[in-house]
N, C-alpha and C positions, 0 to 999 in steps of 0.2 A: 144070835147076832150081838145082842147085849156084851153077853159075854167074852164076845171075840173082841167088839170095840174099847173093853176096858182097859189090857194095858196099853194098845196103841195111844190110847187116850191119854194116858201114865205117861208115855213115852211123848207123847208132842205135848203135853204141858212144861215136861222138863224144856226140850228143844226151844219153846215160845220162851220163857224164863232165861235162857242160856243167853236168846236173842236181843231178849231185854238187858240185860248185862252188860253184854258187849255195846251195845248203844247207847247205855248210861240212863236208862230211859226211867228205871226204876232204882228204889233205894240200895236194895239188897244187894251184894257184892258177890256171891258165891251160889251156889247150887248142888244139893246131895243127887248121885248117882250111886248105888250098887254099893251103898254103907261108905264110899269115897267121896269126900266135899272139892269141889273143882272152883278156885276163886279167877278173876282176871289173866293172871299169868297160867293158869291151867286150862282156861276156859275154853282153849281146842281140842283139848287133847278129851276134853269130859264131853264135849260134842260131838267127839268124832265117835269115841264109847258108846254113847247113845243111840249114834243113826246106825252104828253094827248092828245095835239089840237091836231096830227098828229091822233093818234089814233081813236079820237073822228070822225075827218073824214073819214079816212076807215073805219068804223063800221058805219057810221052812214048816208054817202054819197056815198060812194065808194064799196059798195056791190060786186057790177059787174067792177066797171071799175077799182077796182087795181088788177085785176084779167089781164083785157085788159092790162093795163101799166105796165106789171111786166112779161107779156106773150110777149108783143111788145119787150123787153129788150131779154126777151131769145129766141125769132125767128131772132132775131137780132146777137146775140151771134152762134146760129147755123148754120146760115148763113158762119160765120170765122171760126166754126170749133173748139169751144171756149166755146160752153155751158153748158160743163161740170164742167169748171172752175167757170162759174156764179151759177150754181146749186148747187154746194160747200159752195160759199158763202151763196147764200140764207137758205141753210139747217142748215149751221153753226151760223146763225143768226136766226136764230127759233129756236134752241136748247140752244142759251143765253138765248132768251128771257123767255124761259120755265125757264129753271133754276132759274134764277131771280125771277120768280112771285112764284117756288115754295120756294125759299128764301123767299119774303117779307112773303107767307102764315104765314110761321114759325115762323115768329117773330111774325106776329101779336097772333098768337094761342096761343104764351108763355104769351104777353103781357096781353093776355085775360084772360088765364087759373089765371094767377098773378094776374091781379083786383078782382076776385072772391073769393081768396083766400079772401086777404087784406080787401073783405069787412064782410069774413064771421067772427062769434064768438065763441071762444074755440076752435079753429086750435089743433089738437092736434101732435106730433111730428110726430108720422108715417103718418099724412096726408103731413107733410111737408117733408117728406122723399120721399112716393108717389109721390109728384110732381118734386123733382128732377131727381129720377126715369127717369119720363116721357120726364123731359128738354133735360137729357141724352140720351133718344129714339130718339129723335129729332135731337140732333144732330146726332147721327148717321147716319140718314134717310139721311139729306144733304151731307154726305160723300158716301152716293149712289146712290143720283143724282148726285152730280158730275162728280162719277166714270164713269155714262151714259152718260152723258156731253162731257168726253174726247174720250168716246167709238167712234164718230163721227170723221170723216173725218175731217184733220187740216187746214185750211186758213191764212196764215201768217196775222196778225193784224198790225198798228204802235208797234213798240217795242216788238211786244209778238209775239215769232218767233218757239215757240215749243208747244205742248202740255203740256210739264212741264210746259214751262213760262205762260201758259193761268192757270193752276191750280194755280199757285205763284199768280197770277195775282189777284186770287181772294181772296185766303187765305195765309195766311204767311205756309211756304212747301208743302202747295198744301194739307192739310189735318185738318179738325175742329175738334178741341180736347174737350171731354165731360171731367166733374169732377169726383170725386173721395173724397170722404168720406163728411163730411156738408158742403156743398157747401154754403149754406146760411150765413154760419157763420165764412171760412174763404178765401171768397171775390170770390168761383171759381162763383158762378150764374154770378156776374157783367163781370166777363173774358168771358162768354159763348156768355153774350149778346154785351158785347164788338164787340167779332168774328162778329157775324151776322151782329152788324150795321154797323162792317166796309166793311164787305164785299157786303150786300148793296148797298154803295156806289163804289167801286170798280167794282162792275159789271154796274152802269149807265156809268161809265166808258166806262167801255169793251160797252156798248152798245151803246156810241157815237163811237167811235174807227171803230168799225162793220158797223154800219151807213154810214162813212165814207168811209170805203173800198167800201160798194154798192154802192156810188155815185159815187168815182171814176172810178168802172168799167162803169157804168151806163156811165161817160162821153167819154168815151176811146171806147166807142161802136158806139160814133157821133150820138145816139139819140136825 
């Protein structure tokens, strides 16, 4: 067990470090990953590094035992009478992380759907109207996952202290807004994709933030 916890250990010290960074909370400006130093302006891109390897090992090592180490935290929490409050959490942290990957899907599917266009010959207008169409489907779909998103039980975050503040948190008012009339031509497609790539990063955000809060409890349970 020792030995399975060590480098997750490795790996959420980085994560907690990365966290502090981004919040200004500590001196240090930067953090070493994988012989790579990640400062301020890299600082998602060394986060995002990091929760792959984290990932890579739950999925690839940790079949059974983060099942054990994550069971060990909530017998431990029921124990004080408190495991409601960790089940919160963890549920509110699998419901970002769904959101988000159904986020990245999205972007990737427009970015795809758009190469194919780009490569084909003789596009003709209503194919290109077709496809904004569909941009617009999309967006909408994100504005209901969302909606399912905040449907879930609230966990105060660093800074984001409501359900509203978590929708704010990811989109500007807490709502993605589709185009309206040629969108290709005056400028709304780049505003759409705008939205998504910020929001993107705004939810690695929100997903070190969440990270953050499970360790904290994690440590406050004297595991």
């Amino acid at each position: 067990m020792t030995q399975l916890k060590h480098p997750v250990r490795e790996l959420e010290g980085i994560m907690q470090k990365a966290q502090h960074i981004a919040e200004g909370t500590i001196t240090e400006k930067s953090f070493l990953f994988d012989g790579i130093e990640y400062d301020k302006k890299s600082l998602n891109d060394g986060y995002s590094k990091v929760t792959q390897e984290r990932e890579k090992l739950f999925n690839e090592s940790f079949k059974d035992w983060d099942k054990e180490f994550f069971g060990a935290h909530y017998q431990k929490a029921k124990i004080q009478n408190i495991e409601d409050r960790l089940f919160k959490i963890y549920q509110q942290h699998k419901a970002l992380i769904r959101f988000y990957k159904f986020l990245v899907v999205t972007k990737n599917k427009i970015y795809e759907e758009l190469a194919r266009i780009q490569q084909q010959e003789g596009v003709t207008q209503s194919q290109v109207n077709d496809f904004g169409d569909r941009v617009n489907g999309k967006v909408d779909g994100l504005n209901v996952e969302l909606s399912k998103l905040l449907e879930n039980d609230f966990t105060s975050l660093p800074n984001v202290h409501s359900k509203e503040e978590l929708a704010n948190a990811i989109i500007t008012d807490g709502k993605f807004l589709n185009e309206r009339g040629p969108m290709f031509e005056n400028g709304g497609f780049d505003r759409i994709l705008n939205q998504i790539e910020n929001a993107v990063m705004h939810c690695q955000r929100l997903d070190q933030k969440s990270i953050a809060s499970i360790l904290e409890f994690h440590k406050s349970l004297g595991y």
